[in-house]
N, C-alpha and C positions, 0 to 999 in steps of 0.2 A: 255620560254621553252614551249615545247606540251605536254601535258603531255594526258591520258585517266582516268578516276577519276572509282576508284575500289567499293568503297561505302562510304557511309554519316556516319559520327560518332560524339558523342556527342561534341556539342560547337560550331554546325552549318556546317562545315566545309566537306567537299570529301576529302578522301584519294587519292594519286596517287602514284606511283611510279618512280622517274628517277635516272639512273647513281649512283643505289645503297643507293639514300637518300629517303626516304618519304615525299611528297610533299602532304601541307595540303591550297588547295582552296575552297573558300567561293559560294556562290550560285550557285550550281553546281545540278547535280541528276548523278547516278550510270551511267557507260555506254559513257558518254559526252567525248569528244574528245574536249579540251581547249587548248587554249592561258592564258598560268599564268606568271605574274609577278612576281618574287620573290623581294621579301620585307625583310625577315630577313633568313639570314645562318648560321643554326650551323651544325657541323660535320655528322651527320646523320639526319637531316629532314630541310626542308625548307619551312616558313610563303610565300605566295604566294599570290596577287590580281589575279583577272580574270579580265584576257585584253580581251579576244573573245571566243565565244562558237561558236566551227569548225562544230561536229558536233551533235546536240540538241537531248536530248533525245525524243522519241512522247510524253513523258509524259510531256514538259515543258508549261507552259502557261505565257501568259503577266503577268507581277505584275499591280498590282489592283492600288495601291501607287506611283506616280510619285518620289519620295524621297527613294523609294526602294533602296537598296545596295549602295544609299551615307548616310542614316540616318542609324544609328548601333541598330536600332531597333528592326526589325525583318529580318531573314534568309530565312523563307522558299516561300517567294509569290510566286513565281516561281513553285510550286507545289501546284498539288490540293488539296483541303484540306483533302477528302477521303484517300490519296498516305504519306500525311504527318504521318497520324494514324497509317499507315502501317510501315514507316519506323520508327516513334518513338517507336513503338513496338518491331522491330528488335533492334536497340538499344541499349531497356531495357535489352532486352534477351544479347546479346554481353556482354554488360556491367558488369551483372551478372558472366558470362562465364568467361571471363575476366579476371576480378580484384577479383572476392570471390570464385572464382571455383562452379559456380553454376547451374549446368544445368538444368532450367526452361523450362521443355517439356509443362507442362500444360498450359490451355488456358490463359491468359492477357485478366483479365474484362476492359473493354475498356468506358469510361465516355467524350464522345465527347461533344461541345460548340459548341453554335452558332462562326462563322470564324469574326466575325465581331463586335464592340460597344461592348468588350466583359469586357473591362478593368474599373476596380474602382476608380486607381488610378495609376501619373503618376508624374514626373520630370520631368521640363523642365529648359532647362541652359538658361542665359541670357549673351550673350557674343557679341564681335565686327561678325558681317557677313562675311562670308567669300566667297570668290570666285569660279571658280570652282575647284574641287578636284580633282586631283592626285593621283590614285589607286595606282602607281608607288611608289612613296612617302609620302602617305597618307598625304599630307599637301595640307593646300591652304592658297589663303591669306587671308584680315581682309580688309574690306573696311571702317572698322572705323563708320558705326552706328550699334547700337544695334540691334541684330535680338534675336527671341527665338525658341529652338526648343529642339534639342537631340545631345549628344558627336556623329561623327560618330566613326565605330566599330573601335577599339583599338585606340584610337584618341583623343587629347583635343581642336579637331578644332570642331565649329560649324555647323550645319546643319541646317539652318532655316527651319521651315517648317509654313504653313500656315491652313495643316491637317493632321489628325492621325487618321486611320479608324477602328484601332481597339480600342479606348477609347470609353466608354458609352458616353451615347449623355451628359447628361450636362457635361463631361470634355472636349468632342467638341468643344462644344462652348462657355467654358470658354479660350483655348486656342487661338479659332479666335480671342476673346474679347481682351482677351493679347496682341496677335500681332499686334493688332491694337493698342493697345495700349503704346503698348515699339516704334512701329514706328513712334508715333507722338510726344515720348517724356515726355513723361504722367510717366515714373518711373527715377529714378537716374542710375546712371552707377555703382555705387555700389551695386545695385542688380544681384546677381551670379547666382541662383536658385530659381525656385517655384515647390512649392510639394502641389499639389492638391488631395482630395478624395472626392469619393461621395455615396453618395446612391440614387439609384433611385427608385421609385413603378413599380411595373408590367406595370401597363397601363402608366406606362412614365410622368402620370400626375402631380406626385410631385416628388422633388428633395432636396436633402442636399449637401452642398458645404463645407470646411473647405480647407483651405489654410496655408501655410506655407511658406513666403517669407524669405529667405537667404540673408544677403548682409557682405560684404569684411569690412564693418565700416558702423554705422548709420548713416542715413542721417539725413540732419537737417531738420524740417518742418514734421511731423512725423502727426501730425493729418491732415493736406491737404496730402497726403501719403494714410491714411487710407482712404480718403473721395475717392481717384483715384481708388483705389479698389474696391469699394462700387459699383464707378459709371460703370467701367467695369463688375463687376459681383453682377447683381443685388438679387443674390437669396444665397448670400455666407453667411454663417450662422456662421463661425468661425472664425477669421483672428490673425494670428500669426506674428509679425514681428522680426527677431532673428541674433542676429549678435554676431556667434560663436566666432569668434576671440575677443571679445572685453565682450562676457558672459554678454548680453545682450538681454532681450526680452519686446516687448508687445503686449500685447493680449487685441485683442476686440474680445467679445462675449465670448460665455461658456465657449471655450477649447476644446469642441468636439462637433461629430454630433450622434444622435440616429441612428445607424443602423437595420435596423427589417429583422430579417431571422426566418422561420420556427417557425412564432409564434413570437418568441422571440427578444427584443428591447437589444441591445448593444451598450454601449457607446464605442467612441473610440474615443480617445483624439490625436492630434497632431505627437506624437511620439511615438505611437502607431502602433502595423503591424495591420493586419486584410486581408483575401484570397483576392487575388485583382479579381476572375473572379466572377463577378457578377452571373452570371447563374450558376456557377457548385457550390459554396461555401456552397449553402444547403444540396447539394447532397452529396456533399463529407463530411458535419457533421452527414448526418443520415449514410452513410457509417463506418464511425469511431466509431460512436457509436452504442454499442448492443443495437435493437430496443426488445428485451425480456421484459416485465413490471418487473421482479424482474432476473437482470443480476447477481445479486451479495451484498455480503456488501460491499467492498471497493474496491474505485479505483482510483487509481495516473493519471496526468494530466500533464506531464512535459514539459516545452516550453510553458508553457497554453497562454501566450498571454491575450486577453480583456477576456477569455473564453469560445470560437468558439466550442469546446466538454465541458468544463466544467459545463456549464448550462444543455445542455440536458443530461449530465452525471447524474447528478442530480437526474432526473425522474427516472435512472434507478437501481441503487444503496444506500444502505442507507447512504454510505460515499463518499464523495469526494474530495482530498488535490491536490489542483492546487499551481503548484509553475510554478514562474515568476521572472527571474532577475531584467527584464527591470522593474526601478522604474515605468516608465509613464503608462505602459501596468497592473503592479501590481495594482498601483491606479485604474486604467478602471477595471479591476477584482473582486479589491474589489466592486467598486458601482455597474457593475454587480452583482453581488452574495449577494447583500443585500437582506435579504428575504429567502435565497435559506440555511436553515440551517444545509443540507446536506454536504456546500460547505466549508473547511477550504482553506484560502489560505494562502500562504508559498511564502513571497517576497525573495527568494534569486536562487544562482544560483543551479539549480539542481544536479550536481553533489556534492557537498557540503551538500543539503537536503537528498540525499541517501546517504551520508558517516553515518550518524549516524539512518537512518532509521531503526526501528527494526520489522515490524507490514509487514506480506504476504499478500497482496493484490491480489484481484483476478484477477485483468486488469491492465494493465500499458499502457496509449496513449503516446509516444514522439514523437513531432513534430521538430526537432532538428534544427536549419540552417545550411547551406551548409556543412559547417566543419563536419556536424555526430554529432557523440558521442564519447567521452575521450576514452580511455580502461579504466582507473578506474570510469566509471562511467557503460560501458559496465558490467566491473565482478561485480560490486554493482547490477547490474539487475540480472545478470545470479544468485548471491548468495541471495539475498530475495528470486526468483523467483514465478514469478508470473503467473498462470496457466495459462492467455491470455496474449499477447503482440503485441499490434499494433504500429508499425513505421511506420508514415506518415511525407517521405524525397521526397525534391525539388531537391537531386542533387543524380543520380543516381550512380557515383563512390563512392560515402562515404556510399551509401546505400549497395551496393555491400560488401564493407568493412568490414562493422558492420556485417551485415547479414550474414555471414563466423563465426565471433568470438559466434554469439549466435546461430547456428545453430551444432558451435563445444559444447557450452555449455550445449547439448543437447531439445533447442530447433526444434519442426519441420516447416517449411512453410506451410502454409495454402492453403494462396491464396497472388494473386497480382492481382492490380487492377490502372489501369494506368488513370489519372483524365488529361485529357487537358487543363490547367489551362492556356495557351499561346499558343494559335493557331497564326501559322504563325512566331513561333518564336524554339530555338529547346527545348525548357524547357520543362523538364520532370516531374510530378508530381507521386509518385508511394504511395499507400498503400497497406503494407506487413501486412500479420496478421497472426503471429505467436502462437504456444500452445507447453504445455508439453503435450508429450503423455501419 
């Protein structure tokens, strides 16, 4: 079909219009007059590949990345990265409009990233190689050796790749290392995934590695295994080998790496999150947190994670209860916060911790995942209530959502502030910072 694409909407994708259905194509810009594939049909909208761009917006540019629009990794290369800011802005604003009835006239503080080496941490699959791809049918074949790379988008086929330009340098060139070395045969076939992180210094000069290989069932030979690792990544500081189906793991080295932001040293263990954009993740903790020498006596930390605000929370406040589900991230929290006798922490899930909280706190941080927040965890807030409330959300519909039920609660909006924490890609990162008036 031809379709002309009306504008760009969250999940990477151009709106179009044909024959009454909504037709939703992939690397596209406003304007574009395409050749789409439809890929899946339902009654009113149609999943669509882009066969041909008829006619190109001026704004379009080459992509930077050869593996562009067959790796399912990022969406926007095709756009400058100045025009990306602009649209992930419109977006937010839509978004809002939208889905929470919110119409955001005021400015979007806007926290731009270098476009490039931006990333900390990454995935890569370990699967048979595949052939070339088929936008039509998103398949291809398997030519039967191992390659490593990334799922392409909506796909469980492989995409080898040999680079990825927006990883920081050492997950660079741990992944060259990789690929040379799953190509010569150097790991087992029952290796599915590797999950890398890192930290690097400013001047580039030192670097921490920790690793997480996945495999379908242990292999046997497990210390020549670790020594293949070793040799491909000579500066890897962690190494995890885990074999989920079979509830199986071993660990050389610590278990985590020291990460240093803003002063401050955080561990972060294996299965553990931590902000993956190296450059803005400072920025966005002194954002989150009140830079005031005396914010307050108390303030909750929910989603807290290894404790990315919970630490410099600390400075600011004479209390601080960070809760955490995740066991692995609780643990990092705690030896975080060793020392720090402002900090209590609270291993369980937050909702559950605010069912029986009774104590008004003057700041509330939730940093939620995609999903949002419950409504009973919503009316738990709105009923303590607490005179500030910052919501720092990665998925800008459940932001929408929530932000409606506390804004009916008789909170007001502040401010929003949109962090680019994946350039080149359509992911949104927003902090709302809410008050009682």
């Amino acid at each position: 079909m031809e379709v002309t694409i009306e504008k760009l909407i969250y999940g990477g994708d151009g709106l179009a219009r044909d024959d009454g259905s909504t037709v939703f194509v992939p690397y596209v810009l406003p304007a574009e007059r395409v050749e789409a594939q439809p890929v899946e049909r339902k009654k009113n909208f149609v999943h669509a590949g882009l066969a041909k761009v008829l006619s190109p917006s001026p704004e379009r540019i080459p992509a930077r990345c050869p593996f562009f629009s067959g790796c399912g990794g990022c969406h926007y290369q095709h756009i400058p990265y100045e025009r990306q800011l602009v649209y992930k802005t419109e977006i937010l604003r839509e978004t809002l409009r939208r889905i929470g009835k919110i119409d955001w006239t005021r400015d979007i503080g806007i926290h731009a990233s270098p476009e490039w080496g931006y990333r900390n941490r990454a995935q890569w699959k370990i699967r048979a190689a595949g052939r070339e791809f088929d936008p039509g049918t998103r398949r291809d074949g398997a030519t039967g050796s191992l390659g490593i790379g990334y799922f392409r988008s909506n796909s469980n086929s492989l995409c080898a790749v040999d680079r990825c330009d927006i990883l920081a340098p050492p997950l660079y060139s741990a992944l060259q290392s990789l690929q040379e070395s799953v190509a010569a045969g150097k790991f087992p076939a029952s290796l599915r995934e590797i999950e890398a992180f890192a930290w690097t210094s400013d001047d580039g000069a030192d670097s921490r590695l920790s690793l997480t290989a996945n495999f379908s069932s242990f292999p046997a030979r497990l210390d020549d295994l670790k020594l293949s690792f070793r040799a491909a990544l000579p500066r890897l500081s962690s190494l995890v080998l885990y074999d989920e189906r079979g509830d199986r793991m071993e660990l050389e080295g610590p278990g985590f790496i020291e990460y240093e932001l803003n002063g401050t040293v955080y561990r972060v263990g294996h299965f553990s999150f931590f902000q993956v954009n190296r450059f803005l993740a400072a920025e966005l903790a002194r954002t989150v947190v009140p830079q005031e020498p005396s914010a307050g006596k108390l303030a909750l930390d929910l989603y807290a994670g290894v404790g990315l605000f919970s630490l410099p929370l600390a400075n600011h406040f004479e209390r601080v209860v960070a809760v955490e589900s995740n066991p692995a991230a609780a643990r990092d929290l705690e030896m975080n916060a060793r020392g720090a006798r402002a900090i209590q922490v609270r291993s369980q899930e937050s909702e559950s911790f605010l069912a029986r909280y009774k104590e008004k706190p003057d700041l509330v941080i939730t940093d939620p995942p995609r999903a949002g927040m419950s409504p009973a965890l919503l009316a738990r807030l709105a009923k303590i209530s607490p005179r500030r409330l910052t919501y720092v959300s990665c998925e800008p519909p459940t932001l929408a959502r929530d932000l409606a039920v506390l804004l009916r609660a008789g909170y007001a909006l502040k401010s929003l502030e949109l962090f680019d924490l994946f350039p080149q890609t359509f992911h949104i990162e927003t902090v709302a910072q809410l008050e009682r008036p």
